[in-house]
C-alpha positions in Angstrom: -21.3 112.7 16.5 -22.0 111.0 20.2 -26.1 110.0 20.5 -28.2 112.1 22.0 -28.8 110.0 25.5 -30.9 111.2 28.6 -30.2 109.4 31.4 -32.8 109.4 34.6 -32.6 108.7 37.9 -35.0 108.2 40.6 -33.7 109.2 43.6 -35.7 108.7 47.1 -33.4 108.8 50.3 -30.7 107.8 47.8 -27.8 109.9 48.9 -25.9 106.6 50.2 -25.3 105.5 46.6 -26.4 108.2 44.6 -22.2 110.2 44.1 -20.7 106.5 43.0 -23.9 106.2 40.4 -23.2 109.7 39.0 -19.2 109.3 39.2 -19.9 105.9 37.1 -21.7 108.4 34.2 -19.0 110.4 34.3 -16.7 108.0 33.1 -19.4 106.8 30.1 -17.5 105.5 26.4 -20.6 107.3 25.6 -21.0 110.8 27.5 -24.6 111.2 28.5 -26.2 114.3 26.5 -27.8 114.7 30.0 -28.7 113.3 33.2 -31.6 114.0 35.4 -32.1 113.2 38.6 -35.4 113.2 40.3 -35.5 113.6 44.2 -38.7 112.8 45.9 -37.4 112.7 49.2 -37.6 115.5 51.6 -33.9 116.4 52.9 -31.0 118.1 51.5 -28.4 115.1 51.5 -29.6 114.2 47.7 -29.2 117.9 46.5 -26.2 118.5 48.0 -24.4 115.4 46.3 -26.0 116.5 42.9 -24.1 120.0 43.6 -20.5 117.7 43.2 -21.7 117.3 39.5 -22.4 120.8 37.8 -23.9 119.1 34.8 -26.6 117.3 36.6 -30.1 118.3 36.5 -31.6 118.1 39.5 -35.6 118.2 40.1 -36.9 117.9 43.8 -40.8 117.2 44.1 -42.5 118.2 46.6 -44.5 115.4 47.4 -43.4 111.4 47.2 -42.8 109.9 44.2 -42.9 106.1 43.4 -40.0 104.8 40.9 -42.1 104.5 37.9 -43.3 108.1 38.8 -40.1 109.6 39.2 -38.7 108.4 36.3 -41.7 109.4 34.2 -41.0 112.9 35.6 -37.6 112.9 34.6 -38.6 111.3 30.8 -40.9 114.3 30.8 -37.7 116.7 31.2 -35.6 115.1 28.7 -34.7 116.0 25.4 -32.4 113.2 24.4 -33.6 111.1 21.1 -33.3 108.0 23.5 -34.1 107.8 27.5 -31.8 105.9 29.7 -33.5 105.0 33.4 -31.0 103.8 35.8 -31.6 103.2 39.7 -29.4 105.5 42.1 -28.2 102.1 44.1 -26.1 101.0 40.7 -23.0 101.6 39.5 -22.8 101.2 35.5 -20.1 100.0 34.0 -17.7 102.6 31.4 -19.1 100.9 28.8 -22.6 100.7 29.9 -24.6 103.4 27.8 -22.4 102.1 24.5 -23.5 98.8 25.1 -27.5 99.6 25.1 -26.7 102.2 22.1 -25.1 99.3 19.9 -28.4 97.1 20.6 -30.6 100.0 19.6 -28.7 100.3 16.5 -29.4 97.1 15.5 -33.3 97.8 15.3 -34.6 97.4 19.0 -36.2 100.5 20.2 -36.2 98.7 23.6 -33.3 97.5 25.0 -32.3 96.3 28.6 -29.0 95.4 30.4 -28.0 92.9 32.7 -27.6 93.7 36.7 -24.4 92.4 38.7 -23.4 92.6 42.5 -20.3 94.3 43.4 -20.7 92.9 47.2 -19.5 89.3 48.4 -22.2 89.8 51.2 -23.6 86.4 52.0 -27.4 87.9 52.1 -26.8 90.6 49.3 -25.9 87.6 47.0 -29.1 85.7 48.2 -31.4 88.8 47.4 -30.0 89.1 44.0 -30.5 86.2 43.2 -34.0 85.6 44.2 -35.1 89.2 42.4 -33.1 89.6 39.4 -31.6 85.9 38.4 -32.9 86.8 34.9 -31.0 89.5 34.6 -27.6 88.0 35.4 -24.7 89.0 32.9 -23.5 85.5 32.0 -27.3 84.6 30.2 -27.5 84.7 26.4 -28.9 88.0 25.0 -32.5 87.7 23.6 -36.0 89.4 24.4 -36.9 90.3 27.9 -40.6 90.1 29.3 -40.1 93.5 31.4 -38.1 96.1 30.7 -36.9 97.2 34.1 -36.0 101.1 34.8 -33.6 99.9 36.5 -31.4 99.4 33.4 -33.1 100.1 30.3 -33.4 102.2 27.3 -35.6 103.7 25.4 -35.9 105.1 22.0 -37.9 108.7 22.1 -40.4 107.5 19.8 -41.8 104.5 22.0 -41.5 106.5 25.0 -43.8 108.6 23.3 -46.5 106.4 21.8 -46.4 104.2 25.0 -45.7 106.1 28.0 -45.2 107.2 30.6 -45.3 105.0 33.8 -48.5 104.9 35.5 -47.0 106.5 38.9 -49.2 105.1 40.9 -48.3 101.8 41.4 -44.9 99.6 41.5 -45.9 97.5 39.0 -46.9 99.6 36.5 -43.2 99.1 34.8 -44.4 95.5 34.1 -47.5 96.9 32.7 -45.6 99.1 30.7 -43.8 95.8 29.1 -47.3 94.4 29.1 -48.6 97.1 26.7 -45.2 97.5 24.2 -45.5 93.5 24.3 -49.6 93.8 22.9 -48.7 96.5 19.8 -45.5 94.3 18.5 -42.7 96.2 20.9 -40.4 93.3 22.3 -37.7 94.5 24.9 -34.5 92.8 24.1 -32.1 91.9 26.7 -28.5 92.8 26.1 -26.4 91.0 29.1 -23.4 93.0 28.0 -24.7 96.5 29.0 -24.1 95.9 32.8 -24.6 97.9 35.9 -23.9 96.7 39.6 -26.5 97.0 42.3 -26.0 98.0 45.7 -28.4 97.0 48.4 -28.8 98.4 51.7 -31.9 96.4 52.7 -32.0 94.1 55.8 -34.0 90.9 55.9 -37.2 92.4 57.6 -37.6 95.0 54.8 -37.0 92.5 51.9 -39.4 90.6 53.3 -42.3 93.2 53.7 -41.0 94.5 50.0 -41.9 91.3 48.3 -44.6 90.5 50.3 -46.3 94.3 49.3 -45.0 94.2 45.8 -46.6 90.1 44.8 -49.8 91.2 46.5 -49.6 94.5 44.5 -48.7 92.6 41.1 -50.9 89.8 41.4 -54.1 92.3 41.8 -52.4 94.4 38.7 -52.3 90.8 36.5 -55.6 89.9 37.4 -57.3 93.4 36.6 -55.2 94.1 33.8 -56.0 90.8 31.9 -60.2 90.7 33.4 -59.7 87.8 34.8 -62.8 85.8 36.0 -63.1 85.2 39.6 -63.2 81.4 39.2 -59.4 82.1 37.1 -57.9 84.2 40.6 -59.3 81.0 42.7 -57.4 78.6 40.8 -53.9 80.6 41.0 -54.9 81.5 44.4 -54.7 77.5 45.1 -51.6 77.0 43.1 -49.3 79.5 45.1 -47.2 76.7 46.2 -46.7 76.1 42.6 -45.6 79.9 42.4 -43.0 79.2 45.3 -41.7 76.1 43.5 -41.6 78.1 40.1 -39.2 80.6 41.2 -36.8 78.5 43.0 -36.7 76.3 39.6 -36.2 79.1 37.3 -33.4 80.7 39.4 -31.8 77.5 39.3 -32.3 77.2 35.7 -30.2 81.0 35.6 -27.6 79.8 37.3 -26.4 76.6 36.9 -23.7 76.1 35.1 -22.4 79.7 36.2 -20.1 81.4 39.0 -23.5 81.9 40.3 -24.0 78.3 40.8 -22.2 78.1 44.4 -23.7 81.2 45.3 -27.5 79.8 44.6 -26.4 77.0 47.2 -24.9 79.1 49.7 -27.2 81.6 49.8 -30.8 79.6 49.2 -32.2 80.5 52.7 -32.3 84.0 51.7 -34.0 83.0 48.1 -36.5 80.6 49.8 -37.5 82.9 52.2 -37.8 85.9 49.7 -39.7 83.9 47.0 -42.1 82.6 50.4 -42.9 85.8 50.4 -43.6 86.7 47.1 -46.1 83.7 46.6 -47.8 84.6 49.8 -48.2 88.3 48.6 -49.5 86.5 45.5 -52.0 84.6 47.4 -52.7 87.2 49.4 -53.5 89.7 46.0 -56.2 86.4 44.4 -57.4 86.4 46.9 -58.4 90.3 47.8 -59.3 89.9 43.7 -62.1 87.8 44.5 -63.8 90.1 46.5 -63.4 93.4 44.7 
């Protein structure tokens, strides 16, 4: 007997990507006992692609939805003994859900996979790098500090004690892993259960995205762990630090990989998009110290 899997998607304006993510399900070692797709957007483009898949359940909200609140919708509507979030913009591979079942089975209730790039794009390659590097399928399975809904899985019981999302926010996913993290929940990171992203950003809107997102994270970190004022300064001040951080760390992901040439080749687009994350950082401290 095939596990009972719910798999959610949050869909917003998705309708570009949304038929080769479904078509990709289709095609599971492991047929979904359902997928759920959650539209927060207000056109028809997303329903009418759903209507390809007669299977499909399809929820429209009325009002917008962030990720984490979408997929919390969609969690709310399943019925599977494990919950599957994937992002409309990736393709999984056949073997994807298998892969995250095996993981489970093994005694890890939380369990995510690794993200690929289909596209040779010169600037696609830089932004995957610079936002998921630690999530590159080459990299040694172990436990992963967030469990991204992009790729993850969940068994029904932690989903239940610990959930949902907090919806209002796009960091509340991380604060998500902060809490399973704090009552002995590790997320493990299983590299061979891999999807490929899709991105259809240009480079003004990455920018602005992690610009928004680091000030929105680094206000989240600061509240969430009551951190003193005189604590927010100090990170506040080391932001170049931050910058420096990330470009070490992705380097560190890479090297020695097929990635390797591509972190070269591509490192204005990383620079620039970690630039913006630590100014969105600063930027957060900063508004911390004044709250």
């Amino acid at each position: 007997m095939e596990p009972k899997i719910s798999v959610v998607i949050a869909a917003y304006y998705s309708y570009n990507t949304l038929e080769g993510c479904l078509k990709a399900l289709s095609s599971q070692t492991i047929k979904p006992f359902e997928i759920i797709v959650v539209n927060s957007s207000q056109e028809d483009e997303t329903a009418n692609v759903v209507k390809k898949f007669p299977t499909v359940t399809f929820y429209q909200s009325s009002s917008r939805l962030l990720p984490q609140a979408a997929f919390s919708k969609g969690a709310s509507m399943a019925k599977g003994s494990s919950i599957a979030f994937l992002a409309p913009d990736c393709i999984a591979k056949n073997d994807w859900l298998e892969k995250l079942f095996q993981k489970q089975l093994q005694g890890y209730s939380v369990v995510v996979g690794s993200l690929g790039l289909g596209s040779k794009v010169w600037y696609e390659q830089g932004v995957h790098i610079c936002k998921f590097s630690s999530y590159l399928s080459h990299l040694p399975a172990g436990q992963a500090s967030i469990a991204i809904p992009s790729n993850s899985l969940f068994s029904r019981e932690v989903w239940e004690s610990y959930g949902p999302f907090d919806g209002d926010y796009f960091s509340s996913d991380t604060v998500f892993s902060w809490k399973l993290i704090e009552n002995g929940v590790q997320p493990q990171f299983e590299p061979s259960a891999i999807v490929e992203h899709i991105y259809l950003c240009n480079a003004k809107d990455f920018w602005k995205e992690r610009l928004f997102r680091a000030e929105e994270f680094a206000l989240v970190r600061a509240a969430y762990f009551h951190w003193s004022k005189k604590k927010a300064l100090a990170y506040f001040f080391a932001t170049p630090l931050i910058f420096a951080f990330f470009l070490s760390r992705s380097w560190s992901h890479v090297r020695g990989s097929v990635w390797m040439w591509v972190y070269f080749t591509t490192l204005p687009v990383h620079l620039a998009g970690h630039l913006s994350w630590s100014i969105g950082e600063a930027k957060g401290y900063w508004k911390y110290l004044f709250r």
